[in-house]
N, C-alpha and C positions, 0 to 999 in steps of 0.2 A: 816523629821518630828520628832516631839517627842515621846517619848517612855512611856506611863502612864499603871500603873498596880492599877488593886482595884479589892475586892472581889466582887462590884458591879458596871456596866458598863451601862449608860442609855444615846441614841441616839438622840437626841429630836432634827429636822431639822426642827421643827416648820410648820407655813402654813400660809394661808392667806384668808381674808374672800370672799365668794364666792358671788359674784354679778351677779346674771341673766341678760342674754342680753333683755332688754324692752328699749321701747323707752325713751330716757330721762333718764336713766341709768346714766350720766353724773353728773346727777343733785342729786343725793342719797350721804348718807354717810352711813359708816360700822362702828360697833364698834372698829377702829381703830381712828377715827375721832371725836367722838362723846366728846370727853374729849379735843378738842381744840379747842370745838366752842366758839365765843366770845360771846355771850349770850344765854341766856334760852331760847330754843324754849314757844310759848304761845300753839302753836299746832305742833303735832308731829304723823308721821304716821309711824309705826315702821311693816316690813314687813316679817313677819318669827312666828313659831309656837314653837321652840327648846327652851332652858332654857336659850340663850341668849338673847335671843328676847322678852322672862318673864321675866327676871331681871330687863331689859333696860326699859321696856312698866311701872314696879313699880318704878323701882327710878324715871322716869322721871315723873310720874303719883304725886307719893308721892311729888317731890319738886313743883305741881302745873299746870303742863305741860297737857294740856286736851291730849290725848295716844288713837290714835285708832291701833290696832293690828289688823293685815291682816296676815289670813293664810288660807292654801290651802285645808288645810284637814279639816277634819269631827271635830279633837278637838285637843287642841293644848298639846304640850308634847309626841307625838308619841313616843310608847314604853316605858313609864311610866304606873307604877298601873292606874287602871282605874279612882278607886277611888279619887286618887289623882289630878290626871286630872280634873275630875271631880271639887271637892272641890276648885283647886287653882283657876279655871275659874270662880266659882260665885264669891270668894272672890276678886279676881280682879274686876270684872263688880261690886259689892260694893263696888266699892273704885273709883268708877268712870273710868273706862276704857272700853271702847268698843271695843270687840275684833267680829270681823267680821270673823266668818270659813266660808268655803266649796267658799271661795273670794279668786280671783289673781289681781297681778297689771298689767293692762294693758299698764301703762306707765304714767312716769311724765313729767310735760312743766312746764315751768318756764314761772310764772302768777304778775302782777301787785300786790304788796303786797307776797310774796312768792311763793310757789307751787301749780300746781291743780294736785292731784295725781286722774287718772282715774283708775277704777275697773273693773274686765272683765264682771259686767254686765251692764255697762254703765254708773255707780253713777259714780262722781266727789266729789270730798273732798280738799279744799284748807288748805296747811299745812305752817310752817314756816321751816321745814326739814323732810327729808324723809329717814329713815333708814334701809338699809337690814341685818338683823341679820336671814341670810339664807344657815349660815354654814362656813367650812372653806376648803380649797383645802388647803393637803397636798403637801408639796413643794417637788418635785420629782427629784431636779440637786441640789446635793448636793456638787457641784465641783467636785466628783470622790474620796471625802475623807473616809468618810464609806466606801466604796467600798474597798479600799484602805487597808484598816485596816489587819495588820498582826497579827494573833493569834494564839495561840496554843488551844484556847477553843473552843470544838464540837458545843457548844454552838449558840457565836457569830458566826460559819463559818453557822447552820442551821439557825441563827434570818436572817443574811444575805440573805440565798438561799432562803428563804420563806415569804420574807416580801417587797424585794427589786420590788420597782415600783406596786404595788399591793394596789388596793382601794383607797377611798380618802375621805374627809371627817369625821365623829366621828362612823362612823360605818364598822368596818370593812368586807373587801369582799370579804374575805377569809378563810380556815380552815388550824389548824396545819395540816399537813403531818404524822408529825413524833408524838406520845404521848412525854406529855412530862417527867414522868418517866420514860423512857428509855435516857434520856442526862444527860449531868453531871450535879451535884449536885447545882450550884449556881442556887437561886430565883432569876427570871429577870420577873420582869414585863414587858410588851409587849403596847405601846399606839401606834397604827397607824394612 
């Protein structure tokens, strides 16, 4: 392997979007997808409450695309100010997007003319695609190369012991161990 020295050192093993086991599952895209489609959805049901699922629900809203947003919880942005929450969600529903909370997908089939995405209370909704922006799994086999890593810094050997295989997601679920004024001196941001 090669030998790389900097006064800052940042791991980033990436991850992948997390797609719920529902039925029809097959039939969705992720915002990996969403930028190869060969045309504009007319409708589009975009299934998640997180800021990727905000984004996606107003670009696609904004170029025209009718957007219902389905999420699970009470209001979408969990763990965001309230406020904010608050405010982004009228301002979306003004702009024309129907965002459905305290809703899950119960599963999509593939319908004469595009999707019928069903809702766990039993509504149907016929879509031209159907998107989960419902997180990301952190990628856990990284070949054994991080692991791997030979250092001399207290640092990388505690990021290693305490972060290795641990949570997944954009939230982490976990605490340091150690403070971190007690380790050496370089600032290492930490993204799990």
């Amino acid at each position: 392997g090669a030998e790389v020295a900097a006064k800052h050192i940042l791991i980033a093993t990436g991850g992948h979007p997390f797609v719920p086991e529902v039925p029809g599952a097959e039939h969705v895209i992720t915002s990996n997808e969403i930028f190869h489609l060969e045309a504009q959805p007319k409708r589009m049901l975009i299934v998640g409450g997180g800021y990727v699922a905000c984004e996606f629900a107003g670009i696609m809203g904004g170029l025209g695309t009718r957007v219902i947003q389905l999420y699970r919880g009470e209001q979408i942005l969990r763990g965001f100010d309230d406020d904010l929450r608050d405010h982004l969600a009228a301002a979306m529903r003004a702009r024309g997007i129907v965002l459905e909370t305290r809703r899950d997908l119960a599963g999509v089939e593939a319908h004469a003319g595009g999707l019928r995405a069903v809702f766990d209370n039993g509504e149907t909704h016929l879509a031209d695609q159907v998107m989960f922006a419902t997180g990301r799994v952190r990628l856990r086999n990284t070949g054994g190369k991080a692991a791997q890593m030979s250092t001399k810094s207290p640092w990388l050997r505690w990021l290693a012991k305490y972060t290795r295989g641990r949570g997944s997601g954009s939230q982490p679920r976990h605490k340091a161990r150690t403070p971190v004024t007690s380790l050496a001196k370089p600032q290492i941001s930490v993204w799990p």
